[in-house]
Each structure stands twice: as structure tokens, then as C-alpha cells.
C-alpha positions in Angstrom: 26.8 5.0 3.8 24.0 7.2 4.9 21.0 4.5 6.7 17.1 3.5 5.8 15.1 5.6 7.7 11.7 6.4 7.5 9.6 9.4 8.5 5.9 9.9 9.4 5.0 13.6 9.1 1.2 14.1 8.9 -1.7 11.6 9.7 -5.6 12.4 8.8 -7.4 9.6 9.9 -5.7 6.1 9.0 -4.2 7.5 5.8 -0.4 9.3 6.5 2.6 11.2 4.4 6.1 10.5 5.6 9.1 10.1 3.5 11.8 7.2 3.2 15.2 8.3 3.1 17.9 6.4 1.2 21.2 7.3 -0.1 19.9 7.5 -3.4 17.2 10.0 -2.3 14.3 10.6 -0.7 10.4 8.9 -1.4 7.9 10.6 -0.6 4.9 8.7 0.6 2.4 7.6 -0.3 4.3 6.9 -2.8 3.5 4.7 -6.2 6.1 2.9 -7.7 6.1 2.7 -11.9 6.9 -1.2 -12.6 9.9 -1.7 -14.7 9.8 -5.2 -15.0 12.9 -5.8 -17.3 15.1 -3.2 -16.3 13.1 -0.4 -18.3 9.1 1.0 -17.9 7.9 0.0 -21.3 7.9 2.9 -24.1 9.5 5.3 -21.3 12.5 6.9 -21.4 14.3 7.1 -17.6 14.6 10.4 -17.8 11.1 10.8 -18.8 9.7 8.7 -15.6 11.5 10.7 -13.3 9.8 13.7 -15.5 6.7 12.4 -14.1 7.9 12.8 -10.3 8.4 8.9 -9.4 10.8 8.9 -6.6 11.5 5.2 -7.3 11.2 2.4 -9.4 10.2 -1.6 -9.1 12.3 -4.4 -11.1 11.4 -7.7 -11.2 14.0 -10.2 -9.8 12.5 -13.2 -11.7 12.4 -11.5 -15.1 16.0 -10.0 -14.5 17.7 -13.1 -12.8 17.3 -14.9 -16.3 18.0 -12.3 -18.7 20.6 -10.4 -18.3 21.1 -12.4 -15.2 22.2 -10.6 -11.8 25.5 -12.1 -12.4 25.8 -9.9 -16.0 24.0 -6.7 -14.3 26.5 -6.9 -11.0 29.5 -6.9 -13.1 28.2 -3.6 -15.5 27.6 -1.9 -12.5 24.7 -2.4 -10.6 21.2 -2.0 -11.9 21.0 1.3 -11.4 24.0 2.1 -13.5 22.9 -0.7 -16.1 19.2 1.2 -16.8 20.2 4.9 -16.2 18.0 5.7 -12.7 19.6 7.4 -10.1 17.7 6.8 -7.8 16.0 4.4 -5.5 14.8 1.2 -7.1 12.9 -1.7 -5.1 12.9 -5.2 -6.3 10.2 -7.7 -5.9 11.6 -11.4 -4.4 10.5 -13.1 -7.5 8.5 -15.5 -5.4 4.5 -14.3 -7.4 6.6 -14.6 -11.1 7.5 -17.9 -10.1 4.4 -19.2 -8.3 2.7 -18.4 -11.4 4.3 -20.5 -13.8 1.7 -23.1 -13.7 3.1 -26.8 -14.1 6.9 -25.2 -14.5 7.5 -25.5 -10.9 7.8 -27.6 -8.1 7.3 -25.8 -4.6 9.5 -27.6 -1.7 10.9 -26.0 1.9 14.0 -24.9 0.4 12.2 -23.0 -2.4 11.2 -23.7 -5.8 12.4 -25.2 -8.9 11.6 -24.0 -11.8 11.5 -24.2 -15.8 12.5 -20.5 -17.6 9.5 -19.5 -19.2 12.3 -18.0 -22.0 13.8 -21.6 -23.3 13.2 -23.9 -20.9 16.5 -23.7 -18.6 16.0 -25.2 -14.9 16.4 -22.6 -11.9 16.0 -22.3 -8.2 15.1 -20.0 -6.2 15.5 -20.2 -2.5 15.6 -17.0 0.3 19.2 -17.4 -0.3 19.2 -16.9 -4.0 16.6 -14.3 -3.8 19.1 -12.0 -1.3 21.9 -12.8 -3.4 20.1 -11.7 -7.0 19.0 -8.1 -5.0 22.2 -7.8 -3.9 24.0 -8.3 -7.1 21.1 -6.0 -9.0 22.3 -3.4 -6.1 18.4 -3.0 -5.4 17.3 -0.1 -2.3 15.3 -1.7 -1.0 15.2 -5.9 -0.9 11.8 -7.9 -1.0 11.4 -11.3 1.4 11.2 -14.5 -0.4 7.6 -15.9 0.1 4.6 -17.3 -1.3 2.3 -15.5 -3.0 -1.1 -17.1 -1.1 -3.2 -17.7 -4.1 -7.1 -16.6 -4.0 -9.7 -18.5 -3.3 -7.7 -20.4 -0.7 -9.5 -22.3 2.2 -7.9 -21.3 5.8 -5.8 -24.7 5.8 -4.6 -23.6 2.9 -3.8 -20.5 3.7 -2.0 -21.0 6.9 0.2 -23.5 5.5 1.1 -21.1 2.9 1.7 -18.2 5.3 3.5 -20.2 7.8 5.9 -21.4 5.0 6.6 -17.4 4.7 7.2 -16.9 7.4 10.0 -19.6 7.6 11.7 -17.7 4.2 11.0 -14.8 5.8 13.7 -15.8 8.3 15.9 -17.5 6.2 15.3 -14.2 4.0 16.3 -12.0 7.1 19.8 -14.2 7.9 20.9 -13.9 4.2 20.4 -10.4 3.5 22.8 -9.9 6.8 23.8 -6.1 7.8 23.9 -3.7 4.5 23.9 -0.3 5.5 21.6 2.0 3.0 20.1 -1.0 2.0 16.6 -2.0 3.2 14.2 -5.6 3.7 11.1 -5.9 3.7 8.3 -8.3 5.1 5.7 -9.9 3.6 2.7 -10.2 5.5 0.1 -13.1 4.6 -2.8 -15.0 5.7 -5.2 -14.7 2.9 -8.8 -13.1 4.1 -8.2 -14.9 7.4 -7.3 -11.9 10.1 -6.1 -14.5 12.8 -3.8 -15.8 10.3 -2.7 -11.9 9.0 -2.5 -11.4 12.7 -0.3 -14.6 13.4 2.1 -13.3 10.1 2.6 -9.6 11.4 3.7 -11.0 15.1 5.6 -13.4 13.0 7.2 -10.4 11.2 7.9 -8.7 14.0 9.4 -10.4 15.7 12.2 -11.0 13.3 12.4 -7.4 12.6 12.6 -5.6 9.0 13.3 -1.8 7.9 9.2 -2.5 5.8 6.6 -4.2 6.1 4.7 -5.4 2.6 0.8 -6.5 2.6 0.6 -9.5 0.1 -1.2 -12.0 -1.1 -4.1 -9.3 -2.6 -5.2 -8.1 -5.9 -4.8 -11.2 -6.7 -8.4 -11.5 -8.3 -10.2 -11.4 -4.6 -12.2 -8.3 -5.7 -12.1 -4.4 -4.4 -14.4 -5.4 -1.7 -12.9 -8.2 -0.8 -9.6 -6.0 -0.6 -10.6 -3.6 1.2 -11.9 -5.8 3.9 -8.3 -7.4 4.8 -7.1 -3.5 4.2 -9.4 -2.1 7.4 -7.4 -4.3 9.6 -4.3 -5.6 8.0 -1.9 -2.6 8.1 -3.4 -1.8 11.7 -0.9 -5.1 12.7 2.2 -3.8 11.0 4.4 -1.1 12.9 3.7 2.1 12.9 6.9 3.9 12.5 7.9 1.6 9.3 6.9 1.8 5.9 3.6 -0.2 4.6 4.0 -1.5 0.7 0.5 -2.8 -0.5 2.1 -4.6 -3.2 0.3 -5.0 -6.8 -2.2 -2.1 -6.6 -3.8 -0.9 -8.4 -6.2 1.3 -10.1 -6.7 4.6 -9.1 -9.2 4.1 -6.6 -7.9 1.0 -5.1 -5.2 4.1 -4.2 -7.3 5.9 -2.5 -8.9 2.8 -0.6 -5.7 1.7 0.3 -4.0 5.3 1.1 -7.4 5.7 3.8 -6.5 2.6 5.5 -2.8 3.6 6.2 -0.7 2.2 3.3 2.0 3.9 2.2 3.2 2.9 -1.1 1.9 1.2 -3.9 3.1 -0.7 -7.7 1.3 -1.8 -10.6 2.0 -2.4 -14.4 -1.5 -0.4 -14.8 -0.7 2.9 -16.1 2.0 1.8 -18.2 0.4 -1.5 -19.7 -3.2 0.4 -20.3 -1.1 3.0 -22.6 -0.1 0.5 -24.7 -3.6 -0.7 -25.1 -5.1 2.9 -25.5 -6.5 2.7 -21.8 -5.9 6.2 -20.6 -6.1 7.9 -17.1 -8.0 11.0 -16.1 -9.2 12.6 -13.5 -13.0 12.0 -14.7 -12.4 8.2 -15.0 -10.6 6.2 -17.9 -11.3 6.9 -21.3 -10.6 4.8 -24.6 -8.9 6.5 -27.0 -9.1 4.3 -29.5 -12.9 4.9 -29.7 -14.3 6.6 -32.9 -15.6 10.0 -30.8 -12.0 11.1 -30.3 -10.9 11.0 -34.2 -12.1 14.5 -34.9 -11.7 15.8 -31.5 -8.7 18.9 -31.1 -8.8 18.9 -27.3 -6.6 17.3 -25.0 -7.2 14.5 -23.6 -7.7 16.8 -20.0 -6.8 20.4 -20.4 -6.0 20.7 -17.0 -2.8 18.2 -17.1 0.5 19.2 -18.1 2.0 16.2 -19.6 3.4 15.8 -22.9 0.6 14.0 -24.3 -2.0 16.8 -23.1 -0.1 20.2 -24.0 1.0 19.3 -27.5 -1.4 16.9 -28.9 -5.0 16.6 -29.8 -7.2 13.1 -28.7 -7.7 13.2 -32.5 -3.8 12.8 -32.9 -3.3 10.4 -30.3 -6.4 8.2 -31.8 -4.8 8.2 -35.1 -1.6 7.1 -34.0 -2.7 4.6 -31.6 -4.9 2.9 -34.5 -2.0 3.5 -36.9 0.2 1.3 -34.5 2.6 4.1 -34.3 5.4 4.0 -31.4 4.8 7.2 -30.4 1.2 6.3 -29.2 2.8 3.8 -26.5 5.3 6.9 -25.2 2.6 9.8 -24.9 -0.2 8.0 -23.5 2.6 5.5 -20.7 3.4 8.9 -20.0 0.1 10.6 -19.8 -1.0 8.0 -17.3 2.3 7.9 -15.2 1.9 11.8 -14.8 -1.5 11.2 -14.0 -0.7 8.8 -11.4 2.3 11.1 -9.7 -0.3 13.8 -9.7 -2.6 11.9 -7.9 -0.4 11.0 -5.1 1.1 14.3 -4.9 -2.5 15.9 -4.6 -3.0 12.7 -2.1 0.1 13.8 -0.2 -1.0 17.7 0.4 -5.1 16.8 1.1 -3.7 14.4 4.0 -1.2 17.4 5.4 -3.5 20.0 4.9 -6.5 17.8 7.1 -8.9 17.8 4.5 -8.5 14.3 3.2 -11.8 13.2 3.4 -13.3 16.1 1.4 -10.8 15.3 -1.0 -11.5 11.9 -1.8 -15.4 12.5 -1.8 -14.6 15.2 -4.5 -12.2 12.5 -6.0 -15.0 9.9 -6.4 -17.7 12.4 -7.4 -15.7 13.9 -10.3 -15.0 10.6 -11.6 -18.4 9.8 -11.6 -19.2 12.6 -14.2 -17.5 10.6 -16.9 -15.5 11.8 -19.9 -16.1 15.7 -21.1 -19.1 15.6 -23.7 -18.7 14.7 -27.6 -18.5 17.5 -29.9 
């Protein structure tokens, strides 16, 4: 089977394009990564993400590892097979899922115990068992076990918390073993402390890993806040591997995170905010639930070429969205994932072309105009 390997191919400034190679085919990068939590982005069809020009997909171990369970997926076929996506499809450790169920779980070195937020069931989930459910789920590329550094955090807290990482990290590292066109990634973390992000990346690389992940943010720190650990934080990971900002974001968290060298991105954003009406453009996010689109015939941007925007009117979309009508939920998920793969792609050709900069002062400025005017 054909290796990981990863590519660099232009730099302007910190932010860089490359491409990942996998058997299952190339990403291009940066790259974002549609979240597709239970084995399916909500109100998309497959064929209809990869429509949108996602190169690869996240599933969520800790939603998946209790129903269908890795055990049921493995023996249909792989995950892959089991949701109809061809290609490449990262999986997250489970590790934030879990340290998020509040009073469910009890935290330990070997991992965590845990109460199923579904009926109640008992679980644990250990570095081991978090190798063994990507591997069973047939994932591309494999997330480290760790702990998700929760925010505001003191520096005790936090180096207890990134220390204890690192030591799944390892343990994460041992268990996955040698799988050939399969990947693992790191998890950096320290909080907002750079010694301690400094002390996890050494940490990281000296064990060695195919990726290295930048955790433990939007976590409710703030952009600011953010981008402060992102001047420095991916200047500690390797170079010549790829750098996952896990979590992000809104559009221009993006292009924050893309100007300080990350390479690829996930978030439930674009696809949760078009169930809720929230929609993507490239003059800022618009509502379309609001009254000023019910007698509107335009599209929501006449310059995109999505379903939503070539074949129906914001006065449509309103009316379907406040008529609870399924269809609202598929053209406006899409709307915003096509919005999001056209970001990256325009991303992708500003960096290789050297004009980055301009590009992202032109991004800010036009979404500073705000929606086209009201008829």
C-alpha cells in the first residue's frame, strides 16, 4: 500500500499550500475538513460534499464507538464503505467528546471511564482503545488520545494536563504500531502557556508522528486569545509535516490560522449554521430567516455557483426555512460547505500566486461591506 506523505509546494509568508497524499487520494492544503460526526454531514448527501471539493472528511470516534460501534462498522466494511466516501476520512481520538461529559466521567492515567450520554452504558477509553476504534473504522488518518486542556486553566493546571498527553501520546504511538497508508497524529498542548506548547512539541517530536495537531483552542479562549498561541505555536511543530488546527472555525479564524502556517482545519460551523438559517458569504453571514429576504428573487450571492444560489431565490429559501421544510437544511449545509471549499481554494491560489496578503486585506474589507442592500 502506497505511504503518507506530505508535500509543501508554495510558502508566502508563514501561510503555505502543499498536498497530503494517501491511498485514498490526495488533500490539498490548506485544506478544511466538513465534520461528519455520525458517520454522515447532516442534511448532505456524500456525493453532494465531495460536489463541494472536500478532499476529506472528520468522524467522531466517541459518537461512532457507541453507535454503531467500531466493532459493527469493521465487520460491514470499514467506514468508508459503511457511509459511501471514497476518500480520505480523519477521525478525532474521542478524548474532547468525552472530557466534556461533565460528571459522566472519571479521568485516571489509563484513561477515562465514562457513562454513554445515549442510555447510560459504562465505557473506557484508553490510547489503546482509541487506536483500536480508528483502526476498526479503517480511518486515514488516526488522532492521538489526549486531553482536551480546558480554558481558563492556570499554568499548573495546564502542565499537568499536557504532560498527561503527552504520556497517551506515547502510549497512542506504541498502539497504532506500523500501518502503511495509514497516518498519526500529535496533539500539541499547553494551554496559553508557550513554555508549556514549547515543552509538548519537543515532547512530540521526539516520539515522532506522520502530523502534528494544535489543540486545546477554540475552546471559548476568544479570537484574540487564539491567535496569540497561533503566532508561535505551529513555529514549534516540523516543518515538513502537516499542521491540523483542530476545531476552527469561522471563516476568518481561517484566514488567521492559514497566515500563521496551519494547514488544515474542521468545524461543525458551516453545516450546523444551515440548519439554523446562518448562511456564508463572501460579504459576511447573513440570516435568512430574517423578514428582508421574503420578497427578495436574488440569490443569496450571484457570484456562487452552488445549488442553493443558481436555482433558488433568498425568498424561497426563507420560506422554506420558516416552513421547516427539509430541503432548507440540504441547500443552505450546502451553500455554506461550497462556500467554505471556495474559500480555501481561492486561499490555496493567493498563497501560490505571492499575493496572499492583498488577498486577505481584500477578504476582510469586502466582508466589512455587509449584505447587498434591501430592495
Amino acid at each position: 500500500m502506497p505511504c503518507f506523505d506530505f508535500d509543501l509546494t508554495s510558502r508566502d509568508g508563514k501561510a503555505r499550500t502543499g498536498r497530503i497524499r494517501t491511498p485514498r487520494g490526495d488533500i490539498r492544503t490548506p485544506a478544511f475538513m466538513p465534520v461528519g460526526t455520525a458517520a454522515t454531514v447532516k442534511a448532505m448527501m456524500p456525493e453532494s460534499v465531495a460536489a463541494t471539493g472536500a478532499d476529506i472528511l472528520l468522524g467522531n470516534t466517541y459518537h461512532l464507538m457507541l453507535r454503531p460501534t467500531a466493532e459493527r462498522i469493521d465487520r460491514l466494511g470499514g467506514l468508508h464503505r459503511f457511509m459511501n466516501w471514497e476518500k480520505p476520512i480523519l477521525t478525532d481520538s474521542g478524548g474532547f467528546q468525552v472530557m466534556s461529559l461533565t460528571g459522566l466521567r472519571k479521568l485516571t492515567e489509563e484513561g477515562v471511564r465514562f457513562r454513554s450520554h445515549i442510555d447510560g452504558s459504562r465505557h473506557m477509553l484508553s490510547p489503546e482503545r482509541s487506536m483500536e476504534i480508528q483502526r476498526l473504522l479503517g480511518s486515514d488518518i488516526v488522532m492521538a488520545f489526549d486531553e482536551c486542556t480546558p480554558f481558563p486553566a492556570d499554568e499548573e493546571t495546564a502542565r499537568n494536563s499536557m504532560e498527561l498527553s503527552m504520556r497517551w501520546a506515547r502510549r497512542s504511538r506504541e498502539a497504532f504500531g506500523d500501518r502503511s497508508g495509514h497516518a498519526l497524529f500529535g496533539i500539541q498542548q499547553g494551554g496559553v502557556y508557550p513554555g508549556l506548547r514549547a515543552a509538548s512539541a519537543e515532547k512530540l517530536r521526539e516520539i515522532g508522528f506522520d502530523g502534528y495537531a494544535i489543540g486545546g483552542l477554540a475552546v471559548g479562549e476568544g479570537q484574540e486569545t487564539m491567535f496569540g498561541v497561533l503566532d508561535y505555536a505551529p513555529d514549534m511543530l516540523p516543518e515538513d509535516k502537516p499542521r491540523y488546527l483542530m476545531g476552527v472555525g469561522k471563516p476568518d479564524d481561517i484566514v488567521g490560522a492559514v497566515a500563521r502556517g496551519v494547514d488544515m482545519m474542521d468545524c461543525v460551523l458551516p453545516s450546523r449554521s444551515g440548519r439554523t438559517g446562518q448562511v456564508f458569504t463572501r460579504r459576511g453571514v447573513l440570516n435568512i430567516k430574517n423578514a428582508r429576504h421574503q420578497d427578495d428573487p436574488r440569490p443569496i450571492d450571484e457570484t456562487c455557483t452552488c445549488p442553493a444560489c443558481r436555482s433558488y431565490s433568498r425568498a424561497y429559501l426563507h420560506h422554506v426555512f420558516r416552513a421547516q421544510e427539509i430541503i432548507s437544511s440540504m441547500l443552505l449545509t450546502w451553500h455554506n460547505l461550497h462556500y467554505y471549499q471556495q474559500l480555501m481554494s481561492d486561499i490555496r491560489a493567493a498563497i501560490a500566486e505571492g499575493r496572499f496578503a492583498d488577498w486577505q486585506a481584500g477578504f476582510h474589507a469586502e466582508r466589512a461591506e455587509g449584505d447587498v442592500a434591501r430592495l
